[in-house]
N, CA, C and O atoms as a DFTB+ gen file, in Angstrom:
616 C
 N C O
     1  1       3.775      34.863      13.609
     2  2       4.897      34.018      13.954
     3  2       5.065      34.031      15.477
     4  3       4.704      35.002      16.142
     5  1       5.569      33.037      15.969
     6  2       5.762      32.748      17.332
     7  2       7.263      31.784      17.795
     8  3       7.746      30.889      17.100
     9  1       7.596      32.079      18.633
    10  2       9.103      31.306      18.910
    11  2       8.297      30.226      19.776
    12  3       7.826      30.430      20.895
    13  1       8.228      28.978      19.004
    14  2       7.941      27.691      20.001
    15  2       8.854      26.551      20.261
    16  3       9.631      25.921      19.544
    17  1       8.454      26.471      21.743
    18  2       9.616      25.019      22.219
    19  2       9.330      23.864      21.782
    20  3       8.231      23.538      22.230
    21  1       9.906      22.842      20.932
    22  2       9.573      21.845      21.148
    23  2      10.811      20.341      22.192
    24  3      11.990      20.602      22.433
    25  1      10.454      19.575      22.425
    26  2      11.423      18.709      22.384
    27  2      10.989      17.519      21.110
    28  3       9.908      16.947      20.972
    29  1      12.271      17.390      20.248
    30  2      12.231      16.410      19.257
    31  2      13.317      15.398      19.233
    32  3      14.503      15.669      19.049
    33  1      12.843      14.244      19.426
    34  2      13.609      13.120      19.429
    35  2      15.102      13.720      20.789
    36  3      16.264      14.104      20.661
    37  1      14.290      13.518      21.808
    38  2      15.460      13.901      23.162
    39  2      16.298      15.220      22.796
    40  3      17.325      15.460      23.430
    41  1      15.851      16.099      21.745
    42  2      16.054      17.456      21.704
    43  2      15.288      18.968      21.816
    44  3      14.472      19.296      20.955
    45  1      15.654      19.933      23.051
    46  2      15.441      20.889      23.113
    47  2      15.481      21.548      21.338
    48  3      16.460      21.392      20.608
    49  1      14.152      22.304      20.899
    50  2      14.094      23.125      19.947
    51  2      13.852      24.270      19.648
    52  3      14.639      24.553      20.551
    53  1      13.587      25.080      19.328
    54  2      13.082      26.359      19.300
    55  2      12.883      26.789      17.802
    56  3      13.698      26.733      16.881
    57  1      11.785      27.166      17.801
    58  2      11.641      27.721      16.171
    59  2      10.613      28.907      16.235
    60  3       9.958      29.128      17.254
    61  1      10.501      29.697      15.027
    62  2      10.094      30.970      14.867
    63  2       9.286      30.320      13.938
    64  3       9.755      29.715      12.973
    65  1       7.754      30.440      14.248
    66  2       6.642      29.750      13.390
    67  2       5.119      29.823      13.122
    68  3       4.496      29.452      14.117
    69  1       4.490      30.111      12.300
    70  2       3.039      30.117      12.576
    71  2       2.825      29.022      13.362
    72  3       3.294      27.913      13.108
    73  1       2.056      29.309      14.417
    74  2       1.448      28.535      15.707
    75  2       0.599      27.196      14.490
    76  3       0.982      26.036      14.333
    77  1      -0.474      27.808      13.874
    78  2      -1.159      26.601      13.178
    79  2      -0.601      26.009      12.058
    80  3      -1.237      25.857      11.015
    81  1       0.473      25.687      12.200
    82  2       1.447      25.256      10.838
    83  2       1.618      23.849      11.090
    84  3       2.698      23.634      11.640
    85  1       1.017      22.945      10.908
    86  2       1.415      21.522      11.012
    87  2       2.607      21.005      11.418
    88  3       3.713      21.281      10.952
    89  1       2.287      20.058      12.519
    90  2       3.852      19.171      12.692
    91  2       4.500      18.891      11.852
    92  3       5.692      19.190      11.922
    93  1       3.975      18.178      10.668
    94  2       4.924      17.750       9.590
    95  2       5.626      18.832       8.512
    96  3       6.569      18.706       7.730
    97  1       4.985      19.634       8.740
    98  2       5.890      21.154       8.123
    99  2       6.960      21.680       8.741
   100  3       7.930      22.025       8.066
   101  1       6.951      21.816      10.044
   102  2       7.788      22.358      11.191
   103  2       9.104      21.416      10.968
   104  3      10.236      21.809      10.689
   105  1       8.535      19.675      11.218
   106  2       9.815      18.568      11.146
   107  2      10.095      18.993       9.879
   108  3      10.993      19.835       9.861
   109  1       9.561      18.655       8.624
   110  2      10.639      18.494       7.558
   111  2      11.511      20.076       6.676
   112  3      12.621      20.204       6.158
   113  1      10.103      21.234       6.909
   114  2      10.973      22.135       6.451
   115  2      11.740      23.107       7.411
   116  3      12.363      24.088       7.007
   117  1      11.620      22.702       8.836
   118  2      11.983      24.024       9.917
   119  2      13.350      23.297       9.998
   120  3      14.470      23.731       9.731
   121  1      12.859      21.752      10.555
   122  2      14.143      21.170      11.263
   123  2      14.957      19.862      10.461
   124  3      15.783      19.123      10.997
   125  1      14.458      19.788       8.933
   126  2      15.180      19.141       8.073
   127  2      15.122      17.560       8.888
   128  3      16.151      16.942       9.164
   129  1      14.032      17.165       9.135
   130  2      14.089      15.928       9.508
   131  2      12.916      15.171       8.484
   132  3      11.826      14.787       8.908
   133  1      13.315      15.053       7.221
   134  2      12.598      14.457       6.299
   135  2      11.879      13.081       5.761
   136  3      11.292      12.663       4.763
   137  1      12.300      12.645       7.066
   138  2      11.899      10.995       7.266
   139  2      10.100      10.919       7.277
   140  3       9.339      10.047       6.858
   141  1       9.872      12.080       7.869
   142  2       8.161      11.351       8.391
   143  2       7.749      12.290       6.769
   144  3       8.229      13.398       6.532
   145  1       6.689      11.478       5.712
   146  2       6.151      11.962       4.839
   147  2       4.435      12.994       4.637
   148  3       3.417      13.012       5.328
   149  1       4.750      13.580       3.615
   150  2       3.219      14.244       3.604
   151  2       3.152      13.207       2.579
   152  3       4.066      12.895       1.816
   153  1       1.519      12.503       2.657
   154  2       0.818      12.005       1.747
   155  2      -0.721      12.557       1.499
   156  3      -0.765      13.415       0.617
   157  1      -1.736      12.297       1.986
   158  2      -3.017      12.626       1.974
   159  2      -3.448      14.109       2.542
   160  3      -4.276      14.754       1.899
   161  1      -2.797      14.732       3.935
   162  2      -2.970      15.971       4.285
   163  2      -3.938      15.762       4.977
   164  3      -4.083      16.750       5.697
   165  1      -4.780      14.946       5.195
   166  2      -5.787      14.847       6.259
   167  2      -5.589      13.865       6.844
   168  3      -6.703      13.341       6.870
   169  1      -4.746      13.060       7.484
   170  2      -4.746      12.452       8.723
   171  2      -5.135      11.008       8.286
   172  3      -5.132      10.067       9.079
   173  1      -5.414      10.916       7.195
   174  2      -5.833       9.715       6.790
   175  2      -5.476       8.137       6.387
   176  3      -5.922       6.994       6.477
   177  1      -3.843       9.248       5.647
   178  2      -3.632       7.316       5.332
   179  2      -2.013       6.905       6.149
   180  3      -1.468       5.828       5.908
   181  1      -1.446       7.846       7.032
   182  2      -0.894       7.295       7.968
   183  2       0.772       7.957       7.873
   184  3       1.499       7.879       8.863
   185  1       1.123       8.423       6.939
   186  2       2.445       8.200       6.476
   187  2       3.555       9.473       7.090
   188  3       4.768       9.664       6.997
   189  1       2.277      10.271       7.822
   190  2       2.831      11.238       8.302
   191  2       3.012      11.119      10.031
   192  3       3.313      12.068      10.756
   193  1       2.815      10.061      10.372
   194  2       2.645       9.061      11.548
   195  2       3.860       9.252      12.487
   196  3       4.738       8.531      12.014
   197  1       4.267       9.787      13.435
   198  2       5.191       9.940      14.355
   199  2       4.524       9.568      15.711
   200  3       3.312       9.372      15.807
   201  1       5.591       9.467      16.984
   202  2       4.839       9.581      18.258
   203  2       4.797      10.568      18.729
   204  3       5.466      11.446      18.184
   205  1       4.013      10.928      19.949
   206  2       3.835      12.208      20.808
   207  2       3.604      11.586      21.864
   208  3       2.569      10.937      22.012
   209  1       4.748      11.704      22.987
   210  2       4.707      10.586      24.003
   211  2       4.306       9.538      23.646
   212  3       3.152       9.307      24.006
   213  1       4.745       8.844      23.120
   214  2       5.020       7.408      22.462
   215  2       3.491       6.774      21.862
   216  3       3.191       5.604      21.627
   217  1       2.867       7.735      21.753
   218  2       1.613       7.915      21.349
   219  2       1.910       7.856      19.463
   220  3       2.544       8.781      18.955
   221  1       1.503       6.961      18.786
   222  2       1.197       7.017      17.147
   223  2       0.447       8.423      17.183
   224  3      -0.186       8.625      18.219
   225  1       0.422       9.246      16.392
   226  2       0.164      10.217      16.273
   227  2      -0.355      10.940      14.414
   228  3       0.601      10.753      13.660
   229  1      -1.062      11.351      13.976
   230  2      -0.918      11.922      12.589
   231  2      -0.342      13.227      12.684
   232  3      -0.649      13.681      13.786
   233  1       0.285      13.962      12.097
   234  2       1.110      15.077      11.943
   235  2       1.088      16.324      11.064
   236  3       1.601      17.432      11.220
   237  1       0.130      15.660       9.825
   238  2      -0.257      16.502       8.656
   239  2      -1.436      17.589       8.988
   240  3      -1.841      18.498       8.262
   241  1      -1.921      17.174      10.476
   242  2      -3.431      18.336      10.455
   243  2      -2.791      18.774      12.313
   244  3      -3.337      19.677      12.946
   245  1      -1.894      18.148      12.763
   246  2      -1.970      18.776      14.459
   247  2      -1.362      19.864      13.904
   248  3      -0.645      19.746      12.910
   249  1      -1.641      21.262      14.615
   250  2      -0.742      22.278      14.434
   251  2       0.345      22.453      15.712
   252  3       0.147      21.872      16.779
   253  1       1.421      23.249      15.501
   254  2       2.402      23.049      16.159
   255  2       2.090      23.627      17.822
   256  3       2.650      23.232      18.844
   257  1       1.247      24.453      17.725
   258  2       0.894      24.844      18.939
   259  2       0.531      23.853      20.072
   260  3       0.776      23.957      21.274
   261  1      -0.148      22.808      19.365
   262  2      -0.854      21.890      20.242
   263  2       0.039      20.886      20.844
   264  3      -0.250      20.028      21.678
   265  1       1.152      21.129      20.294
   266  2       2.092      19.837      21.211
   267  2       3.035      20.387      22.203
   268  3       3.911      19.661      22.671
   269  1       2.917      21.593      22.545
   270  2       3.630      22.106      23.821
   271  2       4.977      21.321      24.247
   272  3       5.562      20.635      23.410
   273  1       5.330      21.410      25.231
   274  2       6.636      20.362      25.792
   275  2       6.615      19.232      25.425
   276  3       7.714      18.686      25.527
   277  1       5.279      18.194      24.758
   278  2       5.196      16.731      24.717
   279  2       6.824      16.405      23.824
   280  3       7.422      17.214      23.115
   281  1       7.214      15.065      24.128
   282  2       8.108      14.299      23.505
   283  2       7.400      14.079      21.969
   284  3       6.283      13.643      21.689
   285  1       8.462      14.540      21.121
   286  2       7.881      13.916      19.857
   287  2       8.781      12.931      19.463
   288  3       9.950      13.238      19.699
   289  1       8.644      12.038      19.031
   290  2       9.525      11.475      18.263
   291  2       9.898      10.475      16.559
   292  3       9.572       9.291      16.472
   293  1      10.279      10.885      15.912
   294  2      10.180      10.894      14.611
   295  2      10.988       9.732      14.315
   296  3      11.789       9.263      15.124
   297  1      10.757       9.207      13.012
   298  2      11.612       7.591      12.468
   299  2      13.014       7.913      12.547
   300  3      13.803       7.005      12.812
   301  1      13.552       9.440      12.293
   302  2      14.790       9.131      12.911
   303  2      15.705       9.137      14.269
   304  3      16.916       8.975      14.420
   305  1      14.451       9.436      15.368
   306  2      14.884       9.033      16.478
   307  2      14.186       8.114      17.277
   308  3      14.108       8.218      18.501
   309  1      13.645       7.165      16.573
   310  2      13.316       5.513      16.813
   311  2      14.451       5.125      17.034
   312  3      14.304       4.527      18.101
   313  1      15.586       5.040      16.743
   314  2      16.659       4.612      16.857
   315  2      17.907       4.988      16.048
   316  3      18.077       4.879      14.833
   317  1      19.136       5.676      17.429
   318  2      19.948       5.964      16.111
   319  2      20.797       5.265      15.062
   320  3      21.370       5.977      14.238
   321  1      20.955       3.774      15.000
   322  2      21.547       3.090      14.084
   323  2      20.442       1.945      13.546
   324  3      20.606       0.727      13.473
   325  1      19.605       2.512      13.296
   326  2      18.262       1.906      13.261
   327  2      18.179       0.495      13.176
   328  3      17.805      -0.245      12.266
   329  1      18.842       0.163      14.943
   330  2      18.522      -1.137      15.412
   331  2      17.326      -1.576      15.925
   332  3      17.196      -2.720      16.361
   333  1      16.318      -0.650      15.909
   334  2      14.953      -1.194      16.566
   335  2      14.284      -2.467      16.344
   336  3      14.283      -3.029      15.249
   337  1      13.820      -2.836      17.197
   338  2      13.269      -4.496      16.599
   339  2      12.262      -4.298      15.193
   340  3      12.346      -5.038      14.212
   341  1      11.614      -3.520      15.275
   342  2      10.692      -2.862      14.285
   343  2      11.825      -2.810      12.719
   344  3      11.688      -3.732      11.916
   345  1      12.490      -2.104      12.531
   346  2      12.845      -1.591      11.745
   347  2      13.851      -2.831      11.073
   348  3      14.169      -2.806       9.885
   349  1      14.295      -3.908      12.017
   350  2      14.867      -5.368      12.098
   351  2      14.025      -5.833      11.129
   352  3      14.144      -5.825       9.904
   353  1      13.129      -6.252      11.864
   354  2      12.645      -7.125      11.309
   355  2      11.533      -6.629      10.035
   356  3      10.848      -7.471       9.455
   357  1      11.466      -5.190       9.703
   358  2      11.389      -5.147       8.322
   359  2      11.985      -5.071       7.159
   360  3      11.457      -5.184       6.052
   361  1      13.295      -4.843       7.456
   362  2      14.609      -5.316       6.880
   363  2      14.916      -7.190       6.446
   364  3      15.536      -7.704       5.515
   365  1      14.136      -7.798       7.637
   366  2      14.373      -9.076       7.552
   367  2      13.393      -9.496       6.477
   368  3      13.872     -10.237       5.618
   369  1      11.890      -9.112       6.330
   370  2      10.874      -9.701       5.490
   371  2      10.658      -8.607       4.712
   372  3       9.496      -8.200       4.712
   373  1      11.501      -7.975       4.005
   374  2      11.827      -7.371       2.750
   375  2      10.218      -6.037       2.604
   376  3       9.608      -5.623       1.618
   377  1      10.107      -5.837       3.683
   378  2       8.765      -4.544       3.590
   379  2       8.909      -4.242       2.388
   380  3       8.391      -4.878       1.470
   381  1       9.618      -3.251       2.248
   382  2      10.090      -1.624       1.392
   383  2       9.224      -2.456       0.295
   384  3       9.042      -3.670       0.207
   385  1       8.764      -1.413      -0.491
   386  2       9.167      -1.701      -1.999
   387  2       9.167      -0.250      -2.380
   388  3      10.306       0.104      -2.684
   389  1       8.247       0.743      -2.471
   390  2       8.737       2.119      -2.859
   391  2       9.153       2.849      -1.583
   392  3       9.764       3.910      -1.705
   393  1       8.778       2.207       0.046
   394  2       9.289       2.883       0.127
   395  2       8.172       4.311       1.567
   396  3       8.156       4.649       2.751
   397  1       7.441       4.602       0.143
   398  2       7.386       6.152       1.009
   399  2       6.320       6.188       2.186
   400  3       6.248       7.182       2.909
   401  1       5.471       5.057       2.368
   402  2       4.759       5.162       3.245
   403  2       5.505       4.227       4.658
   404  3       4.931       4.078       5.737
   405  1       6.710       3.749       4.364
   406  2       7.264       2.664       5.630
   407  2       7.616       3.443       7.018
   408  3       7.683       2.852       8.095
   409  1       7.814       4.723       6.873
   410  2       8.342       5.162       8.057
   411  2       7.395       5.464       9.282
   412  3       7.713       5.409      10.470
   413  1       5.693       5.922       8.548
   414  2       4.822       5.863       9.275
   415  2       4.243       4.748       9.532
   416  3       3.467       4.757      10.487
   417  1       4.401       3.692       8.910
   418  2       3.822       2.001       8.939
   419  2       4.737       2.004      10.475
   420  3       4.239       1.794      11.581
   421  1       5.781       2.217      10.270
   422  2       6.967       1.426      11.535
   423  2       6.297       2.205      12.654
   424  3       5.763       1.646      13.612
   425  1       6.370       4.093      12.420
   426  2       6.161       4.223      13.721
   427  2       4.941       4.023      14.425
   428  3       4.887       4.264      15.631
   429  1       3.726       3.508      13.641
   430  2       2.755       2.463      14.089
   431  2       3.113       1.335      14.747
   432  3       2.823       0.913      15.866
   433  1       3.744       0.943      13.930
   434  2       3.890      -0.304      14.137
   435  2       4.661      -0.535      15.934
   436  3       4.209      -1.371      16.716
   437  1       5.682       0.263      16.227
   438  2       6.267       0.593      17.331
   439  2       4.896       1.012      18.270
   440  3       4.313       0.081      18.826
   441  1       4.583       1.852      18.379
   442  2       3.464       2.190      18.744
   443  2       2.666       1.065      19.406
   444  3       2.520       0.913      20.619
   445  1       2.234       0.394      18.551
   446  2       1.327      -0.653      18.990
   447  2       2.371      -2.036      19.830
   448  3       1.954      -2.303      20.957
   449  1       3.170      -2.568      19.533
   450  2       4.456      -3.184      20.396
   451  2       4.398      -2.492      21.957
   452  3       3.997      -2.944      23.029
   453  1       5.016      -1.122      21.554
   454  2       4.709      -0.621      23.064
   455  2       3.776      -0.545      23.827
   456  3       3.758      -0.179      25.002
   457  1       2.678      -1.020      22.928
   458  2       1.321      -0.613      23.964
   459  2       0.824      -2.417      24.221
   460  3       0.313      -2.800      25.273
   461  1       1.055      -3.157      23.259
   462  2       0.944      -4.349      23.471
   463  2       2.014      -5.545      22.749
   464  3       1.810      -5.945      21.603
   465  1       3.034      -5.984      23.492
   466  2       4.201      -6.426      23.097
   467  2       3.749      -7.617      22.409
   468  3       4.572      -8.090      21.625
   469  1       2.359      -8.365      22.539
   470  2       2.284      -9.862      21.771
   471  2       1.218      -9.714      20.993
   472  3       0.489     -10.690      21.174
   473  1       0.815      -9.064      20.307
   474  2      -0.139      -8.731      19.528
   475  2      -0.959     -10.024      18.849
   476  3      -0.236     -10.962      18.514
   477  1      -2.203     -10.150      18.646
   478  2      -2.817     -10.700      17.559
   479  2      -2.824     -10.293      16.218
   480  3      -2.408      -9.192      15.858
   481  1      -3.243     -11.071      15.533
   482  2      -3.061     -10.758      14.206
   483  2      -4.707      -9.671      14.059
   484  3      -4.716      -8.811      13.178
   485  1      -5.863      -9.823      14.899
   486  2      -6.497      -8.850      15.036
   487  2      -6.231      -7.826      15.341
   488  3      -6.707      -6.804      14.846
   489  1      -5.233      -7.896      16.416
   490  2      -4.637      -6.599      17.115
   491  2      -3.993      -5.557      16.144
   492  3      -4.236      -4.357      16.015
   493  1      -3.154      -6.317      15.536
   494  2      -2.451      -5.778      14.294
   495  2      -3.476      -5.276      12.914
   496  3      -3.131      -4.259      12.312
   497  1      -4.490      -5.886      12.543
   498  2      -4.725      -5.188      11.985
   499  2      -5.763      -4.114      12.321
   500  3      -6.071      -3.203      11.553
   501  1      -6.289      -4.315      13.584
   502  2      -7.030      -2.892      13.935
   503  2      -6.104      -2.058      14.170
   504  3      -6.598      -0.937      14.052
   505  1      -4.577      -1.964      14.551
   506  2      -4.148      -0.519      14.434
   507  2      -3.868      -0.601      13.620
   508  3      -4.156       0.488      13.125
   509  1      -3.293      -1.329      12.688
   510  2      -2.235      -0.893      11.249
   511  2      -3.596      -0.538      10.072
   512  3      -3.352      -0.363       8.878
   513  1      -4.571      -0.493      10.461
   514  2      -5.905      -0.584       9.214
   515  2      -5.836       0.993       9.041
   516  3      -6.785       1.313       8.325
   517  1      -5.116       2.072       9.398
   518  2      -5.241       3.116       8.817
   519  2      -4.171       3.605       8.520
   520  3      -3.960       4.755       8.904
   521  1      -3.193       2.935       7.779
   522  2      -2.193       2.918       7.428
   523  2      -1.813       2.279       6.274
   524  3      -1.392       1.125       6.191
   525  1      -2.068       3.519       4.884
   526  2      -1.912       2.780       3.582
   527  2      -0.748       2.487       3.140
   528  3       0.237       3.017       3.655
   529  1      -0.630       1.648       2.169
   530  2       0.189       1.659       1.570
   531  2       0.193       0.846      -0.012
   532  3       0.112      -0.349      -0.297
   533  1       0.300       1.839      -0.696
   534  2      -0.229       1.711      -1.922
   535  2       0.677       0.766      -2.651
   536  3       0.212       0.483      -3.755
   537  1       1.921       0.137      -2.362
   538  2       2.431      -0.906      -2.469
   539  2       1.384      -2.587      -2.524
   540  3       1.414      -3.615      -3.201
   541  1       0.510      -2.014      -1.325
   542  2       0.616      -3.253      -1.016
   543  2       0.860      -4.484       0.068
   544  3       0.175      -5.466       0.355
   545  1       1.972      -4.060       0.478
   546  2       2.613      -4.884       1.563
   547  2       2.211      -5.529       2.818
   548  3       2.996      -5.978       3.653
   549  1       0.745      -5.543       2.902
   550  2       0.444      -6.059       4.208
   551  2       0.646      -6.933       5.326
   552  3       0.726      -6.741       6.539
   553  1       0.730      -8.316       4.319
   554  2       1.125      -9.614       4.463
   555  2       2.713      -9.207       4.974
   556  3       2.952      -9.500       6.146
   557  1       3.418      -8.793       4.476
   558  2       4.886      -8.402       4.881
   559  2       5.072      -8.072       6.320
   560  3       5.746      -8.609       7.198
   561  1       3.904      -6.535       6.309
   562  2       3.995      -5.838       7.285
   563  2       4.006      -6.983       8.438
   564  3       4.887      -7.400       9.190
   565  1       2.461      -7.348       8.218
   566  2       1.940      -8.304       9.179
   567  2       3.099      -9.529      10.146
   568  3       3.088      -9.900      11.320
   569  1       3.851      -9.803       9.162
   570  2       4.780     -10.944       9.799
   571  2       5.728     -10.138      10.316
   572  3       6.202     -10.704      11.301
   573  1       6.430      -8.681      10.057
   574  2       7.502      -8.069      10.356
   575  2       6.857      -7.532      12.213
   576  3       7.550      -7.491      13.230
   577  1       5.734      -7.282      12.115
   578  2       5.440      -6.848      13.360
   579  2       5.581      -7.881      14.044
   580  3       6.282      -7.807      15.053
   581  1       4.939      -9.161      13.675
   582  2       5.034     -10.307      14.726
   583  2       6.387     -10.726      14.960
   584  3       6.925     -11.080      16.008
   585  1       6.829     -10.623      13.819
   586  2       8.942     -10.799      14.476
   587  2       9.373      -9.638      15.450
   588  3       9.880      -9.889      16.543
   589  1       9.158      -8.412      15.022
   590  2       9.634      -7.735      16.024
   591  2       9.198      -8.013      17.238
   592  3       9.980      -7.750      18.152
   593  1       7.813      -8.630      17.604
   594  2       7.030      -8.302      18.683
   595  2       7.754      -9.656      19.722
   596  3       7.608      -9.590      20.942
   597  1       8.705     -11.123      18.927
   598  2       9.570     -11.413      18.989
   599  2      10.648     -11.095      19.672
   600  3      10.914     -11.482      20.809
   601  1      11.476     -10.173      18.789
   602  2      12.692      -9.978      18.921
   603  2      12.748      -8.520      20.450
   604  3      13.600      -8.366      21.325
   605  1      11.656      -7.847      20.214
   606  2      11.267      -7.088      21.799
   607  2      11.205      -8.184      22.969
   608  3      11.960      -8.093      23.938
   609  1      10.305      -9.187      22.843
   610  2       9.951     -10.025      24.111
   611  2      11.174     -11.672      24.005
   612  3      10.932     -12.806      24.418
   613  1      12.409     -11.156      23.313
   614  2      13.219     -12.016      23.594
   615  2      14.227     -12.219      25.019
   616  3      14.992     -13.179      25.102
């Protein structure tokens, strides 16, 4: 065990932790921030997806050691009344349907906005292509990013 700093979502943290214990263990069982999901465990299908300096990030295989001082930031500090254009405009074209993979879809989805505010529909799907969702929802996704990417460059 080790006492490590993090900052999470514009907060100083501190926790008592195995160093190689995954980000997404640390967020949901250290610091009860249960938004970002375990699905696959290897990095694979997205859902455990947060930023690290505004960096999309997988969370299920980094161990906690490796993110030192970086900014993390998790779907619930995307925004605190979750006005983000992102999160808008998947509200607007009805994303959800179960649900458990949307929070890492968004913080992709943010991700890629910030890195390129007018995206193609190529653009979009080379980042969002590792990002399942067993729903389904692509077509959804697809138009919700281009609204947000919208409602950012309004």
């Amino acid at each position: 065990m080790a006492l490590i700093n993090l900052n999470v979502n514009g907060k100083s943290q501190q926790i008592d932790v195995d160093p190689t214990t995954p980000v997404l263990w640390v967020l949901r069982d250290h610091l009860q921030l249960v938004g970002t999901k375990y699905g696959c465990g290897i990095a694979q299908c997205g859902a455990c997806t947060i930023h690290i300096n505004g960096v999309a990030t997988r969370s299920c295989t980094l161990p906690v050691s490796a993110v030192g001082n970086q900014e993390i930031t998790t779907i619930e500090g995307l925004s605190e009344s979750a006005d983000h254009p992102v999160q808008k405009a998947w509200l607007e074209h009805d994303v959800y349907q179960c649900g458990y993979c949307q929070a890492g879809q968004i913080m992709q989805a943010s991700a890629l906005l910030n890195n390129n505010p007018n995206p193609s529909d190529e653009d979009i799907d080379a980042v969002m292509d590792g990002n399942i969702c067993r729903c389904g929802t692509y077509t959804r996704i697809k138009k919700a990013i281009k609204t947000a990417a919208n409602l950012k460059n309004a």
